[in-house]
C-alpha positions as CSV (number, residue, x, y, z in Angstrom):
1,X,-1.5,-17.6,-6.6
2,X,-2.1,-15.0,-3.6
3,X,-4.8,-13.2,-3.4
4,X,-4.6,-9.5,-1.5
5,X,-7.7,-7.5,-0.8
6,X,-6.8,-3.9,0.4
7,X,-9.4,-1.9,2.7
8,X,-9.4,1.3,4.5
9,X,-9.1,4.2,1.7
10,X,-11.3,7.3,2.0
11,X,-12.1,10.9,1.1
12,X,-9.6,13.2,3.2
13,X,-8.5,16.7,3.3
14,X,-5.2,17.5,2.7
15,X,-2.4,17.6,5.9
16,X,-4.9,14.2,6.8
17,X,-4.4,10.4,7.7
18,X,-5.6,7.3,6.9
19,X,-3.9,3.7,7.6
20,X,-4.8,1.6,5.2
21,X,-5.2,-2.2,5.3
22,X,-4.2,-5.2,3.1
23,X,-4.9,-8.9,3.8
24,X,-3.2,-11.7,1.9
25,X,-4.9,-14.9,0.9
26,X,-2.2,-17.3,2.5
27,X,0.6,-16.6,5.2
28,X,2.5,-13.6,3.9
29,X,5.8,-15.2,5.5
30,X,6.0,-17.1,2.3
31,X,5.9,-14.3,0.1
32,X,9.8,-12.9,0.0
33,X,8.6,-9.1,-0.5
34,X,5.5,-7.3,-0.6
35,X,5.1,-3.9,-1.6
36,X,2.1,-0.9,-1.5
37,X,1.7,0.6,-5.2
38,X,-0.9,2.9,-6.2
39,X,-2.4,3.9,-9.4
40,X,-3.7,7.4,-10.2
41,X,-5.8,7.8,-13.3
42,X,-4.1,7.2,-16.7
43,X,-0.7,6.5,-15.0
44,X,0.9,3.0,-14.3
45,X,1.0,1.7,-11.0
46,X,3.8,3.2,-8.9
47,X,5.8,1.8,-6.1
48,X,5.5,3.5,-2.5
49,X,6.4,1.5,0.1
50,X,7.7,-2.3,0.3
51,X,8.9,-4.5,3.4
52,X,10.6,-7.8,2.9
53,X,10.2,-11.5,5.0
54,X,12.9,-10.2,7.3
55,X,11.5,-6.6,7.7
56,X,13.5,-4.5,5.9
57,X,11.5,-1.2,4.6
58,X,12.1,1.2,1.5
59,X,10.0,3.7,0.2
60,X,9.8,6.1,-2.8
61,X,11.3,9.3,-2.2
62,X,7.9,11.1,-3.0
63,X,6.1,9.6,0.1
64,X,9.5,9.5,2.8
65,X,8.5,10.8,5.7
66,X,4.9,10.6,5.2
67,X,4.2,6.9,4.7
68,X,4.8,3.8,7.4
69,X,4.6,0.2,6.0
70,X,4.2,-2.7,8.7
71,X,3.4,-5.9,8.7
72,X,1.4,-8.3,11.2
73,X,2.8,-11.6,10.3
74,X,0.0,-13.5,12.3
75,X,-3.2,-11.8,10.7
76,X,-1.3,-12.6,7.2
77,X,-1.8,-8.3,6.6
78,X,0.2,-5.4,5.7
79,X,-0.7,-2.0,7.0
80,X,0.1,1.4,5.1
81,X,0.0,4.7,7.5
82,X,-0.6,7.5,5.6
83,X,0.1,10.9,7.0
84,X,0.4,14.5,6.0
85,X,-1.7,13.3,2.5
86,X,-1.0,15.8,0.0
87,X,-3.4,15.9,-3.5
88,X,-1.1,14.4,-5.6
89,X,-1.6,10.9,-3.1
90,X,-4.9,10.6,-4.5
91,X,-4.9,7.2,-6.1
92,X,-6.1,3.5,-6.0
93,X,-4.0,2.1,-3.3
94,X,-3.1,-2.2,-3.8
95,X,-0.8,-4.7,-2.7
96,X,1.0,-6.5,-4.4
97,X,4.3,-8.8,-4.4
98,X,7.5,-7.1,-5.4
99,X,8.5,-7.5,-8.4
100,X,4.8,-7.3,-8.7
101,X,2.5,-10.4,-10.3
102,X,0.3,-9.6,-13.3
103,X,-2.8,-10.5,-11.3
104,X,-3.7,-6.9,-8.9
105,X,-6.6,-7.8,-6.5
106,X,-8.8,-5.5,-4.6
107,X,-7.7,-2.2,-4.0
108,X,-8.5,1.0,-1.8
109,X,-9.5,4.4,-3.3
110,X,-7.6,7.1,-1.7
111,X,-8.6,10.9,-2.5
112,X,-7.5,14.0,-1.2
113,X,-9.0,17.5,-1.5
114,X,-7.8,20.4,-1.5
């Protein structure tokens, strides 16, 4: 199964940005959809942003506008740019396929202060 490690989370104040990385374990041109979910404490993960094979992008109304999802097909790694960060974004940031696999890998603490 593939493995995704997610890097690039941080402490930030709110209005800030951070672009967060996440690198598959084999070439994510094989994998049909791929989506950003994040987890804040005692809540289930949660949907964000997704981008399919063919680049298509959707996101979850409570990040539009904010959030950019890209892909580099060559460095097998999806990118997640995160602007404006608002308190409520604070979270543990991972990839995962969509629908997502019972398996999450590494993900990327994300906080924002107030």
């Amino acid at each position: 199964q593939v493995h995704f490690e997610g890097s690039g989370g941080g402490l930030v104040q709110v209005g800030g940005s951070l672009r967060l990385s996440c690198e598959a374990s084999r070439p994510i041109l094989s994998i049909p959809e791929i989506g950003w979910y994040r987890q804040a404490p005692g809540k289930q993960h949660e949907l964000v942003a997704q981008i399919s094979r063919g680049g298509t992008i959707r996101y979850a109304d409570s990040v539009k506008g904010r959030f950019a999802i890209s892909k580099d097909n060559a460095k097998s790694t999806v990118y997640l740019q995160m602007d404006n960060l608002k308190p409520e974004d604070t979270a543990v940031y991972y990839c995962n396929k969509v629908p997502s696999m019972d398996y999450w890998g590494q993900g990327t603490q994300v906080t924002v202060s107030s």
